[in-house]
C-alpha positions in Angstrom: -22.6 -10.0 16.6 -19.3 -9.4 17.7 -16.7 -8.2 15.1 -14.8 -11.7 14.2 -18.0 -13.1 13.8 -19.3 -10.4 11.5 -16.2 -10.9 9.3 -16.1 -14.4 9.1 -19.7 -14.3 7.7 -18.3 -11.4 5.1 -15.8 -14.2 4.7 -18.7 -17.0 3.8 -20.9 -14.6 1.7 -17.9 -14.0 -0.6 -16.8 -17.5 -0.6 -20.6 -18.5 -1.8 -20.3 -15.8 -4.8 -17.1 -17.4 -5.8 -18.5 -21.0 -5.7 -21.3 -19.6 -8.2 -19.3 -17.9 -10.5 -16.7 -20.9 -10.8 -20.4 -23.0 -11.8 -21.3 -20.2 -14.1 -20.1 -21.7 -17.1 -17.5 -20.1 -20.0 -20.8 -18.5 -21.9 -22.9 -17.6 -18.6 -21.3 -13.7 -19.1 -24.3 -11.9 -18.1 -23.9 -14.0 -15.0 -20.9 -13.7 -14.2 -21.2 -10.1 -14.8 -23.6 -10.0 -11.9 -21.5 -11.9 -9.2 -18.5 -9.7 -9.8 -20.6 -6.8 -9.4 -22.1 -8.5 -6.3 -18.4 -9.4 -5.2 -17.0 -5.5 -5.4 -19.6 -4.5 -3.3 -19.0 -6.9 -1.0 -15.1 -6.4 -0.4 -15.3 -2.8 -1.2 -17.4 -2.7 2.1 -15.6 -5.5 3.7 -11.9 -3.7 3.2 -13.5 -0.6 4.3 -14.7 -1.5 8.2 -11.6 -3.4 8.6 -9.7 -0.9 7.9 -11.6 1.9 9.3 -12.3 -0.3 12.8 -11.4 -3.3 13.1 -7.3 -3.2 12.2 -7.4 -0.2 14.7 -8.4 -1.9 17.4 -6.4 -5.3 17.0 -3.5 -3.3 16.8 -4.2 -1.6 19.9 -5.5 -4.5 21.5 -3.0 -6.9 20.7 0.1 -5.3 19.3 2.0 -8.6 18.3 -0.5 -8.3 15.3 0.6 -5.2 13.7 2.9 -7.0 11.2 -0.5 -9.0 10.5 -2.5 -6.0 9.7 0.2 -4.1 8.2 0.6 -7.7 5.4 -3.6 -7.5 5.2 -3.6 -3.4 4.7 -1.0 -4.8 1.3 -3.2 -7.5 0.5 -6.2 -5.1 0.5 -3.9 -2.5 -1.9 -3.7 -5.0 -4.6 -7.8 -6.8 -4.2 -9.0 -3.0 -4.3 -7.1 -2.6 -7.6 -8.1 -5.9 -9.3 -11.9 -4.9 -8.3 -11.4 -1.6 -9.6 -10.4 -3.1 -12.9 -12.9 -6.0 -12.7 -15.5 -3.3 -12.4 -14.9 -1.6 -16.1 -14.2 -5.2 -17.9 -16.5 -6.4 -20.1 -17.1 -10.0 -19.2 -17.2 -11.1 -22.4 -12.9 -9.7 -22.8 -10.9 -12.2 -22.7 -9.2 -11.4 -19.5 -12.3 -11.0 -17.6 -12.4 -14.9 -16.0 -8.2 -14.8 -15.9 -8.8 -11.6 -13.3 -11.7 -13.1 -11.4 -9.7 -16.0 -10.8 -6.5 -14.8 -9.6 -8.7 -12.4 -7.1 -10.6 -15.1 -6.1 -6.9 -17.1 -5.2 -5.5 -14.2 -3.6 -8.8 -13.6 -1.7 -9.1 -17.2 -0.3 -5.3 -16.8 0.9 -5.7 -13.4 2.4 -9.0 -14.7 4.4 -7.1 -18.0 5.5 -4.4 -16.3 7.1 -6.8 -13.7 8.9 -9.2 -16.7 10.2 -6.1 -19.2 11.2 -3.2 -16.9 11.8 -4.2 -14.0 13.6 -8.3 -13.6 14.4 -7.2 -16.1 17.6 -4.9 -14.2 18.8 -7.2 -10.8 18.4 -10.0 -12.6 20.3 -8.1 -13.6 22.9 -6.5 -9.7 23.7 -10.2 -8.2 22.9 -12.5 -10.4 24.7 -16.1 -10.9 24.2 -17.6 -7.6 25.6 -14.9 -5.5 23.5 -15.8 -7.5 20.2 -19.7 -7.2 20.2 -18.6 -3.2 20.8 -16.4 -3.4 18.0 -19.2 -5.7 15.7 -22.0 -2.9 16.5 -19.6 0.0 15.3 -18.3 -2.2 12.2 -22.0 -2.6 11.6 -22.7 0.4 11.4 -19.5 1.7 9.3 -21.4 -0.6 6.4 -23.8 2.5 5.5 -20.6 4.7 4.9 -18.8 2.3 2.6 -18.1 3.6 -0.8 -19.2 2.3 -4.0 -15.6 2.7 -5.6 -13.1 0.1 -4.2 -10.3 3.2 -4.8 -12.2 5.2 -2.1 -11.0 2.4 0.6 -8.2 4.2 1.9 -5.8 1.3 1.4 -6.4 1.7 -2.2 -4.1 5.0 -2.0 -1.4 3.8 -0.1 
């Protein structure tokens, strides 16, 4: 699968969890517990091969994205934060739904602007061959994501 691909399905998978957890329902904590767990592990991993491959080689590839990737590296400051938080709430705390919301809006922004703004332009520079490369290495950064969202380097920064 080549590596826009992969993340656009990263991009769905997280978009499904959010979908469910809006349905959940004010009492469904338990739930809603689950989903958020389910939702760290999924942008803890996401945050970590784009940052570890595939912002790397778009800059390299296609250098008029760099102010792109530089905004997303930002972005992924702040999402890594909220999930670290998110991950100690209790989901019955007040403040739990509040946070899962305002991840989910900044989420759904920062994903928009990837897909629309600059994925098109990364594509065209990278080609189809370079892309399934870059898919197979992002692939297999997965099994060396960590579990803490503060481990993804952008988290330091």
């Amino acid at each position: 699968m080549d590596g826009i691909v992969l993340l656009r399905e990263d991009h769905k998978t997280v978009e499904k969890l959010f979908k469910e957890f809006e349905r959940a329902g004010d009492d469904a904590h338990d739930r809603k517990r689950d989903i958020a767990d389910e939702v760290i592990r999924e942008l803890t991993t996401h945050a970590w091969i784009e940052e570890r491959v595939f912002y790397p080689a778009a800059r390299e590839t296609a250098p008029e994205t760099t102010d792109h990737v530089l905004e997303s590296v930002e972005e992924h400051h702040t999402v890594l934060w909220m999930l670290s938080e998110l991950r100690g709430l209790d989901p019955k705390d007040e403040r739990f739904d509040a946070k899962m919301t305002v991840l989910m809006e900044y989420v759904r922004h920062h994903v928009e602007e990837e897909e629309k703004e600059w994925f098109p332009e990364v594509r065209k520079a990278m080609g189809r061959k370079r892309l399934l490369a870059l898919g197979e290495r992002m692939e297999a950064d997965r099994a060396t994501a960590p579990e803490d969202p503060l481990e993804v380097p952008s988290a330091d920064d």
